[in-house]
PyMOL CGO cylinders between C-alpha atoms (Angstrom):
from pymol import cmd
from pymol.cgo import CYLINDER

trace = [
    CYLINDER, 0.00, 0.00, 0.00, 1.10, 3.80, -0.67, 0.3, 1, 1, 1, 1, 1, 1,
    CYLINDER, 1.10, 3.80, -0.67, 1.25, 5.44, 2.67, 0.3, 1, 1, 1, 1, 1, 1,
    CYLINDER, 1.25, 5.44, 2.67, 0.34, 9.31, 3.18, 0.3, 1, 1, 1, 1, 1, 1,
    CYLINDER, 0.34, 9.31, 3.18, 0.01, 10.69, 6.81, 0.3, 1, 1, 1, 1, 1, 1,
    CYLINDER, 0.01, 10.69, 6.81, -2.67, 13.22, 7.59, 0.3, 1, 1, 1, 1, 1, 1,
    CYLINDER, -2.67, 13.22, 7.59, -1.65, 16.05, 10.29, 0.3, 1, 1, 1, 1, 1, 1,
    CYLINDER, -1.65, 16.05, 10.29, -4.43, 18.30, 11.97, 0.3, 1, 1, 1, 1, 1, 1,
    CYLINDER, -4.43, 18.30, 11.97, -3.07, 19.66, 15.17, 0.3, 1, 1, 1, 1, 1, 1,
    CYLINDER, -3.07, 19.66, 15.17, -0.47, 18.28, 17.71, 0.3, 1, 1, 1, 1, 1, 1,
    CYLINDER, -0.47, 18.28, 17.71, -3.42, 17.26, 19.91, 0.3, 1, 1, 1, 1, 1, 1,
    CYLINDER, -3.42, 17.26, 19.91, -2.98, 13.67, 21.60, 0.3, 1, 1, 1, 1, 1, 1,
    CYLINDER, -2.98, 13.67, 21.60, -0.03, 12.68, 19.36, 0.3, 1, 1, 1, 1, 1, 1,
    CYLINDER, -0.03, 12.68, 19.36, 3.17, 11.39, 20.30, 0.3, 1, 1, 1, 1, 1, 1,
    CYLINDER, 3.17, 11.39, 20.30, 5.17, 14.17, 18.58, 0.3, 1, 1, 1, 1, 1, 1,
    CYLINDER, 5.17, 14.17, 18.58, 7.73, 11.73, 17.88, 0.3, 1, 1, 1, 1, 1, 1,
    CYLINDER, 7.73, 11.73, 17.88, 5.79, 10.71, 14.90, 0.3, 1, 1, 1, 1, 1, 1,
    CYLINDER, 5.79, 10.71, 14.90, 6.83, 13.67, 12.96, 0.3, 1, 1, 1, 1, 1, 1,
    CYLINDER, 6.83, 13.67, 12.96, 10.46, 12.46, 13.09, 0.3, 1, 1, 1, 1, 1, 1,
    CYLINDER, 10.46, 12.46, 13.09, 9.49, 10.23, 10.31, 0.3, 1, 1, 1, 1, 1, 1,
    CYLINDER, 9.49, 10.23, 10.31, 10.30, 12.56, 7.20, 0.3, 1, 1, 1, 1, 1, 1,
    CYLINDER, 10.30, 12.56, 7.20, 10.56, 9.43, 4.76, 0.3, 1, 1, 1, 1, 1, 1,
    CYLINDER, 10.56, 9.43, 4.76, 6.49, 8.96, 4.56, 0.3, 1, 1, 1, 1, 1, 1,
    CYLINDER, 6.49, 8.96, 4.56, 4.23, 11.68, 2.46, 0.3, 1, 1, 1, 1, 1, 1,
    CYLINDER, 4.23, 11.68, 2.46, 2.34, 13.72, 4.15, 0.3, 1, 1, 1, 1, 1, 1,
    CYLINDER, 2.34, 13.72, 4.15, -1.01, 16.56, 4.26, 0.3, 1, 1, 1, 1, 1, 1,
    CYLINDER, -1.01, 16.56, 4.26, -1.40, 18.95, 6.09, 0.3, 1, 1, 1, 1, 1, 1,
    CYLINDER, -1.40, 18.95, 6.09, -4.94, 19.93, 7.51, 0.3, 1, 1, 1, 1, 1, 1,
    CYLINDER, -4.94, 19.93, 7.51, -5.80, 23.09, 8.52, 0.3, 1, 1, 1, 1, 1, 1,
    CYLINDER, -5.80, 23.09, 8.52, -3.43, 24.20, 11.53, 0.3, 1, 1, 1, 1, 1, 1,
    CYLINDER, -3.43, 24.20, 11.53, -1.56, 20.95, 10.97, 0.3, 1, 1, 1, 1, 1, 1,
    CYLINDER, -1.56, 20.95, 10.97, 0.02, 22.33, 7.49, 0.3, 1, 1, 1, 1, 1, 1,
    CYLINDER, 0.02, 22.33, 7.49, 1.71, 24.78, 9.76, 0.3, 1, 1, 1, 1, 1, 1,
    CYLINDER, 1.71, 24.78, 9.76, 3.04, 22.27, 12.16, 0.3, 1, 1, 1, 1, 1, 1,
    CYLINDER, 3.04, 22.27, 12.16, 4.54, 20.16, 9.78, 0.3, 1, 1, 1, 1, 1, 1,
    CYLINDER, 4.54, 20.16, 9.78, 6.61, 23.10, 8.92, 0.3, 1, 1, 1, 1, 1, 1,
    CYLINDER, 6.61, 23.10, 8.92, 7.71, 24.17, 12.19, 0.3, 1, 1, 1, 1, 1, 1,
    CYLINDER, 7.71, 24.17, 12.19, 8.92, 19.93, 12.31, 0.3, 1, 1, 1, 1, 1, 1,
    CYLINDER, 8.92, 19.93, 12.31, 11.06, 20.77, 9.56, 0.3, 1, 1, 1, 1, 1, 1,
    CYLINDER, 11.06, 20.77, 9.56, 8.73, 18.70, 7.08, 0.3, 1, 1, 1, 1, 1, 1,
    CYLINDER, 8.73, 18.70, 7.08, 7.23, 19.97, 3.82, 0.3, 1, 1, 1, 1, 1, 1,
    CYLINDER, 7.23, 19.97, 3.82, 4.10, 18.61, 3.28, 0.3, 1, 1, 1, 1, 1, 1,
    CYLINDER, 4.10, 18.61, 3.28, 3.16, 17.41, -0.46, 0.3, 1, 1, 1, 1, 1, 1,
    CYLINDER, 3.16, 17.41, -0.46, 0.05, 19.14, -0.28, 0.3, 1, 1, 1, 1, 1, 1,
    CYLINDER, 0.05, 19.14, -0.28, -2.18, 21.62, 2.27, 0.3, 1, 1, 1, 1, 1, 1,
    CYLINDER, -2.18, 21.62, 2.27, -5.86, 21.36, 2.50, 0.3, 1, 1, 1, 1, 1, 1,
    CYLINDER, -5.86, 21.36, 2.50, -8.22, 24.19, 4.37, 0.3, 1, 1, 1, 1, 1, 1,
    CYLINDER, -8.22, 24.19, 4.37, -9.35, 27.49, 5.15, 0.3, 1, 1, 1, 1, 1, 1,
    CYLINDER, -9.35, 27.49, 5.15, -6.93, 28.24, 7.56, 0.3, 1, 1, 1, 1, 1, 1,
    CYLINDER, -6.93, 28.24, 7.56, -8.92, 29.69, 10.35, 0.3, 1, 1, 1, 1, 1, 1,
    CYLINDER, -8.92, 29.69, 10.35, -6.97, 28.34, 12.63, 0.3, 1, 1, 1, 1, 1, 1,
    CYLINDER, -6.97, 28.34, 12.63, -3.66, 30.28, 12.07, 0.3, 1, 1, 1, 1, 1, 1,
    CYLINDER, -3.66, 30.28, 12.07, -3.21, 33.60, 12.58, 0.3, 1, 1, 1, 1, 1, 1,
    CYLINDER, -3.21, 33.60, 12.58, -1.86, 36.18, 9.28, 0.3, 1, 1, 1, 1, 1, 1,
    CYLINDER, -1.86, 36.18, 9.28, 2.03, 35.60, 10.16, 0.3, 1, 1, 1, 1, 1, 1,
    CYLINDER, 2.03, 35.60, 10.16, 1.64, 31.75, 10.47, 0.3, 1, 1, 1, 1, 1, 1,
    CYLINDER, 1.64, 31.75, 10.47, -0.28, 31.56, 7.06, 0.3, 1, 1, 1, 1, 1, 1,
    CYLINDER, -0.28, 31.56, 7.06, 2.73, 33.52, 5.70, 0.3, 1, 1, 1, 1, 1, 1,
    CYLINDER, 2.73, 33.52, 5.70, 4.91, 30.66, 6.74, 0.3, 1, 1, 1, 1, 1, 1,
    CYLINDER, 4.91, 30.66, 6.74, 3.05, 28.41, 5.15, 0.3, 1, 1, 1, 1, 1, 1,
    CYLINDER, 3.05, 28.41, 5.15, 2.85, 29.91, 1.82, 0.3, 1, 1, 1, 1, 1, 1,
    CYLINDER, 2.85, 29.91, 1.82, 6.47, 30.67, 1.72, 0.3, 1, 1, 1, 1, 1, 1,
    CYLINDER, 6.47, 30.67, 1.72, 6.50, 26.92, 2.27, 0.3, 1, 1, 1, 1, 1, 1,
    CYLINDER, 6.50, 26.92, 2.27, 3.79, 24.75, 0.13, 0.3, 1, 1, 1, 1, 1, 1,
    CYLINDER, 3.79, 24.75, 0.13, 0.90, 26.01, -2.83, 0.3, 1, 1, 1, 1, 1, 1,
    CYLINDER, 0.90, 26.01, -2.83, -2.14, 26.65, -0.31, 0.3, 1, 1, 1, 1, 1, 1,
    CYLINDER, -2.14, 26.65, -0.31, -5.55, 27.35, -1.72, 0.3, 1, 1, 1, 1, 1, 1,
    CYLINDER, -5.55, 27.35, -1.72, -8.06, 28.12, 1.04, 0.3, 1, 1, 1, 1, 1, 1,
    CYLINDER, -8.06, 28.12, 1.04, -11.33, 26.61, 0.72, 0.3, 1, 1, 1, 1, 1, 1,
    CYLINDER, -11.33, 26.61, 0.72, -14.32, 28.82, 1.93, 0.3, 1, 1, 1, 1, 1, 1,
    CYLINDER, -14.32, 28.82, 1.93, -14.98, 28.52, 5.61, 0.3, 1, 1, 1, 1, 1, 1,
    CYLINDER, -14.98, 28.52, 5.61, -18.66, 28.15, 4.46, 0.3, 1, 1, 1, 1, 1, 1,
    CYLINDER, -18.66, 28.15, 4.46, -18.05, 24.20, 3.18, 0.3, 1, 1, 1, 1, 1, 1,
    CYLINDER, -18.05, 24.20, 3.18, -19.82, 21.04, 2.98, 0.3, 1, 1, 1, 1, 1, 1,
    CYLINDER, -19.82, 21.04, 2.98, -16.97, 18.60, 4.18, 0.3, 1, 1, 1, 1, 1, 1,
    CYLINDER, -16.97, 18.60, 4.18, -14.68, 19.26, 7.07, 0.3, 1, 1, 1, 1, 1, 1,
    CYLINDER, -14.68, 19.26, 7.07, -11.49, 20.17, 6.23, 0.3, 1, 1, 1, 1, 1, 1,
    CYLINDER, -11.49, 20.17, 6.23, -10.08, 16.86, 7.57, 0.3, 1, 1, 1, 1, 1, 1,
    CYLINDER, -10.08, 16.86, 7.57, -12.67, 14.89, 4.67, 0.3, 1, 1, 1, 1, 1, 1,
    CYLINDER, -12.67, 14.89, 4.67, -11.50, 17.31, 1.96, 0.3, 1, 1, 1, 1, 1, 1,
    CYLINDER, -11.50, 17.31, 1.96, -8.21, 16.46, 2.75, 0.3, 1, 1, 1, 1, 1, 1,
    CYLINDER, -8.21, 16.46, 2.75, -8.57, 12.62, 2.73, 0.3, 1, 1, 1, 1, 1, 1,
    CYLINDER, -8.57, 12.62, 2.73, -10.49, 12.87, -0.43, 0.3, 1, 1, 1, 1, 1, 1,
    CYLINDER, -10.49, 12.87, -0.43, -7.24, 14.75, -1.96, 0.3, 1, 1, 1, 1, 1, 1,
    CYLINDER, -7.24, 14.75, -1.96, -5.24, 11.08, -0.66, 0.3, 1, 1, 1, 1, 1, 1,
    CYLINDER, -5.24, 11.08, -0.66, -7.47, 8.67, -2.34, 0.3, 1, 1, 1, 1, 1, 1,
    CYLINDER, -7.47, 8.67, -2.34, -7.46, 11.32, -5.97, 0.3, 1, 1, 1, 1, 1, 1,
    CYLINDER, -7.46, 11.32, -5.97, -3.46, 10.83, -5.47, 0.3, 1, 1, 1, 1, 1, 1,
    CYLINDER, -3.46, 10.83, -5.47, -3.47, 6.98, -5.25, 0.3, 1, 1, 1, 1, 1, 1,
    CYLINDER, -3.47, 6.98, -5.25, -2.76, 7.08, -1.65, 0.3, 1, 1, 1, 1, 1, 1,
    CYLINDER, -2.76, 7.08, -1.65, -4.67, 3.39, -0.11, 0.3, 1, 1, 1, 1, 1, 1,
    CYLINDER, -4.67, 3.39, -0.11, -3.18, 3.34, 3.46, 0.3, 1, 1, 1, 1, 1, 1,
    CYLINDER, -3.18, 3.34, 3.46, -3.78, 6.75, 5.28, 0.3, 1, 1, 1, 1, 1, 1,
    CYLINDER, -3.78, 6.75, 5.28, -3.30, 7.87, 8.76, 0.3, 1, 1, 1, 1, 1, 1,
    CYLINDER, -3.30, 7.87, 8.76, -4.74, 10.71, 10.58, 0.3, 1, 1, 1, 1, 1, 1,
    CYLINDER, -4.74, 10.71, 10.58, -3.70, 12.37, 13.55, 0.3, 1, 1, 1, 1, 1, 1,
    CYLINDER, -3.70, 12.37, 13.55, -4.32, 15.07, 15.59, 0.3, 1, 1, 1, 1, 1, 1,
    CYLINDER, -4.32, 15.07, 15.59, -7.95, 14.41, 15.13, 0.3, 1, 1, 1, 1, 1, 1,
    CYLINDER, -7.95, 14.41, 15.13, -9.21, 13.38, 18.76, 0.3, 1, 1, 1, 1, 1, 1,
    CYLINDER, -9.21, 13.38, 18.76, -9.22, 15.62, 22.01, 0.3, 1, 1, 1, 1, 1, 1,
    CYLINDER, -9.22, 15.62, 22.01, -10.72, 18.69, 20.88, 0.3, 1, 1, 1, 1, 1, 1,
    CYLINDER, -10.72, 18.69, 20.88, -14.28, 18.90, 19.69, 0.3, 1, 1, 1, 1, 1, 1,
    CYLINDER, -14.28, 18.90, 19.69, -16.37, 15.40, 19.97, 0.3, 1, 1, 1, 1, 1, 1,
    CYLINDER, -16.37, 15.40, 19.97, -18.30, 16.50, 16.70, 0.3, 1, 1, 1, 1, 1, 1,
    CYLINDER, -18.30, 16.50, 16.70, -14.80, 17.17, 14.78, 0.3, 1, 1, 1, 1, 1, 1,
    CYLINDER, -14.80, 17.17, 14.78, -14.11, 13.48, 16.45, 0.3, 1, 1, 1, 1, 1, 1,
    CYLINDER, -14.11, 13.48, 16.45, -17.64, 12.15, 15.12, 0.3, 1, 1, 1, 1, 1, 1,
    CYLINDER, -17.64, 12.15, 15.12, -17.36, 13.26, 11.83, 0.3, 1, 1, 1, 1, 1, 1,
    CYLINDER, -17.36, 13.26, 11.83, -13.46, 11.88, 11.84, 0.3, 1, 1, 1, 1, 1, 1,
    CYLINDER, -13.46, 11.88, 11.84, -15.25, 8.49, 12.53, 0.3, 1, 1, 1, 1, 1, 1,
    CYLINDER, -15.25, 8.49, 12.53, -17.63, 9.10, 10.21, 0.3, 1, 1, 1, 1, 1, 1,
    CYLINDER, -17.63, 9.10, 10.21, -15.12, 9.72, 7.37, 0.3, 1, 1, 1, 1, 1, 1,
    CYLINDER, -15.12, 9.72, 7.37, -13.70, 5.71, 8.10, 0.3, 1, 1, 1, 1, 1, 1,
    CYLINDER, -13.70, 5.71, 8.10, -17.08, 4.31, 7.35, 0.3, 1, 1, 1, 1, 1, 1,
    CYLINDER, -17.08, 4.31, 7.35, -17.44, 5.58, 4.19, 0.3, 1, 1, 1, 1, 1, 1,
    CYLINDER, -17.44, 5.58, 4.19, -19.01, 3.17, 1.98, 0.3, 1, 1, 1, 1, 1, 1,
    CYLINDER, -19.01, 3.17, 1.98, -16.53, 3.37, -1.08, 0.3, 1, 1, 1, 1, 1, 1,
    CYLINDER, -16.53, 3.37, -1.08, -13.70, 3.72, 0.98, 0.3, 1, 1, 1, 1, 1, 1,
    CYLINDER, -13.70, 3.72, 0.98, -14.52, 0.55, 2.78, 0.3, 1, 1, 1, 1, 1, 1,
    CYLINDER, -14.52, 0.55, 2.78, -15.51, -1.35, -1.02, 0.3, 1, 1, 1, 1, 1, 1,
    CYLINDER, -15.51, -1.35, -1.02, -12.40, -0.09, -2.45, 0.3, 1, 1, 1, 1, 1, 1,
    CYLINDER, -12.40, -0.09, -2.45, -10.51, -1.62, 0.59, 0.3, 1, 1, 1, 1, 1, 1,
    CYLINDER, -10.51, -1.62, 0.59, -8.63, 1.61, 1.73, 0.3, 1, 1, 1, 1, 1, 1,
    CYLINDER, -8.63, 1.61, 1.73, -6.47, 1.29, 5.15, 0.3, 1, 1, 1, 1, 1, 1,
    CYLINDER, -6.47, 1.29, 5.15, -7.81, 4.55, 6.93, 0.3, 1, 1, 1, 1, 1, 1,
    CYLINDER, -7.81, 4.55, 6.93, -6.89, 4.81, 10.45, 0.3, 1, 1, 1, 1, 1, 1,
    CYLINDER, -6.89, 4.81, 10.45, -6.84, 7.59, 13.28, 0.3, 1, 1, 1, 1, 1, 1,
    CYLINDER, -6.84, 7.59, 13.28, -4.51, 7.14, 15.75, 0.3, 1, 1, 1, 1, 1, 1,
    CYLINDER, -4.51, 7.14, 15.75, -3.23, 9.10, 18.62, 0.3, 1, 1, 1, 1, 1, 1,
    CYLINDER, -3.23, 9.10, 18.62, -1.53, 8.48, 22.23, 0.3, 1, 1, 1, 1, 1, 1,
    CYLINDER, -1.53, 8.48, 22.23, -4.13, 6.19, 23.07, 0.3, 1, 1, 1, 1, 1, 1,
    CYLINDER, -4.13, 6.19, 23.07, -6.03, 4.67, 20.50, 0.3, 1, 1, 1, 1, 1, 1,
    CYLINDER, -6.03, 4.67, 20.50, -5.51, 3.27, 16.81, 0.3, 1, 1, 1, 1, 1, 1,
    CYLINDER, -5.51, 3.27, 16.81, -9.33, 3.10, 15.00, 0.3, 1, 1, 1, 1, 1, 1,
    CYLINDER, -9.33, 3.10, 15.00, -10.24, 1.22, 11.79, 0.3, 1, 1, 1, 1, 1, 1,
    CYLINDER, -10.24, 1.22, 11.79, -12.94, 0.22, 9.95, 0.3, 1, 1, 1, 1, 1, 1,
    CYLINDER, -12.94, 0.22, 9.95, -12.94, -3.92, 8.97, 0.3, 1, 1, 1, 1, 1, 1,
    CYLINDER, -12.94, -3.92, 8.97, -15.39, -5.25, 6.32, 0.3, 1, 1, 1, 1, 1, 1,
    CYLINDER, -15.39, -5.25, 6.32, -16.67, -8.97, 6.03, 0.3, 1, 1, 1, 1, 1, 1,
    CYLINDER, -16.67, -8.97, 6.03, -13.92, -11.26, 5.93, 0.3, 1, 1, 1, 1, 1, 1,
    CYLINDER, -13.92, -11.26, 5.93, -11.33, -12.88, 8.20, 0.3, 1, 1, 1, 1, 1, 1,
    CYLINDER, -11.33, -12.88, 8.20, -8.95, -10.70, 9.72, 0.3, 1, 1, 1, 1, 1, 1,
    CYLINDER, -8.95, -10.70, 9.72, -5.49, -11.47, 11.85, 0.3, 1, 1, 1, 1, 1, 1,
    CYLINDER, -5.49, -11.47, 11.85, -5.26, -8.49, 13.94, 0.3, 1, 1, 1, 1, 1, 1,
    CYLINDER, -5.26, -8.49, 13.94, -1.89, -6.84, 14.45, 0.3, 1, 1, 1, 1, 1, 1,
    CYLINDER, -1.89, -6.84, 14.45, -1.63, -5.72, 18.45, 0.3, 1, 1, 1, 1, 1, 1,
    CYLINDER, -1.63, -5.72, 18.45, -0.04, -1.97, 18.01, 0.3, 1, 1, 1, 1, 1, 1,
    CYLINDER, -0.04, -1.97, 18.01, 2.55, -1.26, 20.36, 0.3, 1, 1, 1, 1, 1, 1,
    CYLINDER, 2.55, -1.26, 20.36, 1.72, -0.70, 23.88, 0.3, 1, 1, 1, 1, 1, 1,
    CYLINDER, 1.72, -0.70, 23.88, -2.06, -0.93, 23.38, 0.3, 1, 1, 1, 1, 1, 1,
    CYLINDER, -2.06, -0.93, 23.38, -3.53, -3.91, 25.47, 0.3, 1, 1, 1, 1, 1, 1,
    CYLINDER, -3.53, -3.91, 25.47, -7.10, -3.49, 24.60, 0.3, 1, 1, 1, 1, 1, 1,
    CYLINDER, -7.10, -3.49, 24.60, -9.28, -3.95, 21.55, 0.3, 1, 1, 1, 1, 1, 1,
    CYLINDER, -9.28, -3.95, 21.55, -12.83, -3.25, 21.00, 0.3, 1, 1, 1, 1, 1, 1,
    CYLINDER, -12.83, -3.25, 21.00, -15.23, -4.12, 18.19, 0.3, 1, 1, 1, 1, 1, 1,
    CYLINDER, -15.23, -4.12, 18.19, -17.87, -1.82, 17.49, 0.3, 1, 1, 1, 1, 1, 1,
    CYLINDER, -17.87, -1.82, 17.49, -21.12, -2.79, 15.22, 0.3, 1, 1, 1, 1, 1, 1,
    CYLINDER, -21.12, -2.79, 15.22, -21.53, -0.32, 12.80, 0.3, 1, 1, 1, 1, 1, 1,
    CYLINDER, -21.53, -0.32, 12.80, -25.09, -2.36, 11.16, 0.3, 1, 1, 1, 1, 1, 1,
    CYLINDER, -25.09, -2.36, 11.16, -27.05, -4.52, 12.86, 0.3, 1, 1, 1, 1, 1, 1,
    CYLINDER, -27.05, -4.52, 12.86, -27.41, -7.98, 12.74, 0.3, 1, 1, 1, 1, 1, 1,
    CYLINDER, -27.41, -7.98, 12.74, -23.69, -8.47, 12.22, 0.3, 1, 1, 1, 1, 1, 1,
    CYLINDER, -23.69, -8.47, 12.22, -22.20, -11.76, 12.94, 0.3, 1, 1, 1, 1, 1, 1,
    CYLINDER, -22.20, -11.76, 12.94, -18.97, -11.86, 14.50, 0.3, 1, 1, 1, 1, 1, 1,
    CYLINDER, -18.97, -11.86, 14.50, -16.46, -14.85, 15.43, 0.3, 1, 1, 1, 1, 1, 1,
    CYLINDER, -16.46, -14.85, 15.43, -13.71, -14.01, 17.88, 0.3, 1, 1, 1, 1, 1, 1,
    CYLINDER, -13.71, -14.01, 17.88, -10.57, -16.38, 17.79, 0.3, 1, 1, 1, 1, 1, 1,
    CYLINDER, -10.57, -16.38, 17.79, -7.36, -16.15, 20.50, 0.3, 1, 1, 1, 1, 1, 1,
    CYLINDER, -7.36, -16.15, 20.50, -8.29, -13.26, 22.38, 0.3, 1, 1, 1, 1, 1, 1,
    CYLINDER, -8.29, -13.26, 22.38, -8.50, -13.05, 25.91, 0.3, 1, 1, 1, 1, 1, 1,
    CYLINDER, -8.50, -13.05, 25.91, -12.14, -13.70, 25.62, 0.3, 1, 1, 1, 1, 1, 1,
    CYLINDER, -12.14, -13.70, 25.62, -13.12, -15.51, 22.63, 0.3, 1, 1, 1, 1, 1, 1,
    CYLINDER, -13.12, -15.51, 22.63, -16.42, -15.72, 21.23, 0.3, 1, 1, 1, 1, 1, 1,
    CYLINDER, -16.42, -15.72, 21.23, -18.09, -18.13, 18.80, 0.3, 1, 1, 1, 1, 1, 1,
    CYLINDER, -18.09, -18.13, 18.80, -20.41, -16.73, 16.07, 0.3, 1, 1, 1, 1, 1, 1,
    CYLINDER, -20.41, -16.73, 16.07, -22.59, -14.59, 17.25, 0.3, 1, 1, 1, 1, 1, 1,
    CYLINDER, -22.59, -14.59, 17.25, -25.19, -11.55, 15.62, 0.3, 1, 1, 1, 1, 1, 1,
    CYLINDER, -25.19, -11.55, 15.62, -24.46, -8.42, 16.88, 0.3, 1, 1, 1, 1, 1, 1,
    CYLINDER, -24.46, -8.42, 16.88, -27.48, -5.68, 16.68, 0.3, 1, 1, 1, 1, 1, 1,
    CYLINDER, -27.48, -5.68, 16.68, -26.34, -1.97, 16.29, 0.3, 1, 1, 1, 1, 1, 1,
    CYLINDER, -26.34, -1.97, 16.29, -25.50, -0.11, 19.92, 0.3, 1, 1, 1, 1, 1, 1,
    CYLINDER, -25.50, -0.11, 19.92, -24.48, -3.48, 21.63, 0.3, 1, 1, 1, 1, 1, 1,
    CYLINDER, -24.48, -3.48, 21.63, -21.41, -3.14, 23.63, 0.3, 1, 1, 1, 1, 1, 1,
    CYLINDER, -21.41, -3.14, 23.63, -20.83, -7.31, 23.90, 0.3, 1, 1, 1, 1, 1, 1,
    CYLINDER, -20.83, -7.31, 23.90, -17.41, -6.79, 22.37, 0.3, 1, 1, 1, 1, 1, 1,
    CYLINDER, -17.41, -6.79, 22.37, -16.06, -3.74, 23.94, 0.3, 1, 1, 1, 1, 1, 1,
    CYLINDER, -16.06, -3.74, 23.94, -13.24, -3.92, 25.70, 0.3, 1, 1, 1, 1, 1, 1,
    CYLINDER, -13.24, -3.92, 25.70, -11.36, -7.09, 24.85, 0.3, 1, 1, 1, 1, 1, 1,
    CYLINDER, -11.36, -7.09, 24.85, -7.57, -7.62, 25.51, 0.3, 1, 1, 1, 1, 1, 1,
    CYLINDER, -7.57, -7.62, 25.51, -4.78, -9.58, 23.58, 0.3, 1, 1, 1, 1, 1, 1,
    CYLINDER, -4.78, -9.58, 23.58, -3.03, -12.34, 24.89, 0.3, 1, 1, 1, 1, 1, 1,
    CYLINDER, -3.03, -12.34, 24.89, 0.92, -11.67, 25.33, 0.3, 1, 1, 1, 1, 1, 1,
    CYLINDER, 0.92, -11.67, 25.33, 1.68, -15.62, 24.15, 0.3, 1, 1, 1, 1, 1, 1,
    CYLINDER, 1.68, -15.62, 24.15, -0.71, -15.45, 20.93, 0.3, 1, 1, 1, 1, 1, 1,
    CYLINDER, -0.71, -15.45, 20.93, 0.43, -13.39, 17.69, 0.3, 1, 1, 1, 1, 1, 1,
    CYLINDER, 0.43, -13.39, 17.69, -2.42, -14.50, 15.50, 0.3, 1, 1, 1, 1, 1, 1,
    CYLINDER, -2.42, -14.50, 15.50, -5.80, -13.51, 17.08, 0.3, 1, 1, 1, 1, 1, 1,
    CYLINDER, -5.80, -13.51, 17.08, -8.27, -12.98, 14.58, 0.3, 1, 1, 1, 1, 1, 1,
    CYLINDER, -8.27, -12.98, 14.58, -11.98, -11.29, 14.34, 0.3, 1, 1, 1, 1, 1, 1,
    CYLINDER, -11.98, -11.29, 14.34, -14.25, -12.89, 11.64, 0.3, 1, 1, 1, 1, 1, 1,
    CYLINDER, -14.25, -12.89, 11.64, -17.09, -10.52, 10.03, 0.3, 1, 1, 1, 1, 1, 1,
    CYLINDER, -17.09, -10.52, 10.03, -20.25, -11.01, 8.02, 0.3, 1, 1, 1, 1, 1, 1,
    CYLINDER, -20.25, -11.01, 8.02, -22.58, -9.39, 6.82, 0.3, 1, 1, 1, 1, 1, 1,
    CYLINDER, -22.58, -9.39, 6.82, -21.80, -6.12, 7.83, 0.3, 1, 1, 1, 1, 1, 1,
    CYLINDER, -21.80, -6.12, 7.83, -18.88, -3.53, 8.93, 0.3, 1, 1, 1, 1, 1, 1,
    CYLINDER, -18.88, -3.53, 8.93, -17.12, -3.03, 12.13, 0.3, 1, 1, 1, 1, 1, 1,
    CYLINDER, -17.12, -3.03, 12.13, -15.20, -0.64, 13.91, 0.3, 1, 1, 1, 1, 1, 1,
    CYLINDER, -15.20, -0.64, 13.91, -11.90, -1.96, 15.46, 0.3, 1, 1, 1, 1, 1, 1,
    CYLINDER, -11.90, -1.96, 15.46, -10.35, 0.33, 18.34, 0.3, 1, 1, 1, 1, 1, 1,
    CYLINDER, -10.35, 0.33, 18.34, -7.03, -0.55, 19.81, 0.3, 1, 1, 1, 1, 1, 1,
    CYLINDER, -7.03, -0.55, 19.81, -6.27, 1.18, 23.20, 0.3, 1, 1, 1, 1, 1, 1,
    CYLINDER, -6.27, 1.18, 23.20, -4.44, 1.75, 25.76, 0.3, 1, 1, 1, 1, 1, 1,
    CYLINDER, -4.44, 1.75, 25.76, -4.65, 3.37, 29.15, 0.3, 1, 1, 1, 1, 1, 1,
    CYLINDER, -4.65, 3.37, 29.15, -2.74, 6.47, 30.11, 0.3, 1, 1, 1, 1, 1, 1,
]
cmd.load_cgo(trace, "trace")
């Protein structure tokens, strides 16, 4: 897959992530501006910018093209920017700086993972921050990757009626339908001995969330 990393604050990130000057990245909004005081030049810049002040859009312009989109805008600046990935043949695409600020920014973050042809075109969108890694999975059987220091994992019915089979986990679960706003699967852990637990899905999408407490 062709990586590209999303930036749209410092919020909740480890900061050593922008250390990493070998990957692509975007820069959203405020996060364009960031990028550049990390020493990296993003490929591209997507938003209106409201969230700078007149000398920090001037470093940004010195820096990469800008064209501000109207602050009056169907999508958020963070979906106009991850449509701008998948135009540019980007398929695995991480956001961050997305979480601890507004929960409706957050909701509509989440929102932007369960789009349908994103899912159908099987694009790896995640947001990740100190604390959590979130994906979308689509029917199938999936061996699930434990990210670094997170201990928990969390399946979260996005339609009902979803059947889901839970193998080498902590707590394992045989097939079982899942109705929309259940919380049977939240909060499951990986086991430190087993490196290939794995979550089966039909008929239906799920959310995955990897965490980890502070």
């Amino acid at each position: 897959m062709v990586k590209v990393k999303l930036l749209c604050s410092l919020r909740n990130i480890d900061t050593q992530i922008l250390e990493d000057q070998d990957t692509d990245w975007i820069g959203v909004d405020r996060g364009t501006f960031e990028l550049i005081e990390h020493n990296i030049v993003p490929i591209s810049a997507v938003g209106d910018f409201d969230s700078v002040n007149e000398t920090e859009f001037e470093k940004i312009k010195r820096k990469v093209k800008v064209n501000p989109v109207k602050k009056e805008k169907d999508d958020t600046d963070l979906a106009l920017a991850v449509n701008l990935a998948v135009e540019m043949g980007y398929s695995d695409i991480e956001i961050y700086g997305a979480t601890g600020g507004r929960l409706d920014h957050f909701m509509g973050a989440v929102q932007i993972l369960t789009k349908p042809e994103f899912i159908e075109n099987d694009l790896n969108i995640s947001i990740i921050d100190q604390q959590n890694n979130i994906q979308v999975l689509k029917p199938g059987t999936h061996t699930m990757t434990q990210v670094t220091g997170m201990k928990y994992i969390s399946f979260i019915p996005l339609n009902s009626n979803i059947r889901i089979k839970l193998d080498n986990f902590k707590y394992d679960l045989p097939y079982t339908t899942l109705k929309q706003g259940s919380t049977l699967t939240i909060s499951n852990e990986f086991k430190e001995e087993e490196k290939h637990p794995t979550v089966t899905v039909e008929l239906g999408n799920i959310l995955v969330m990897q965490c980890k407490d502070k």
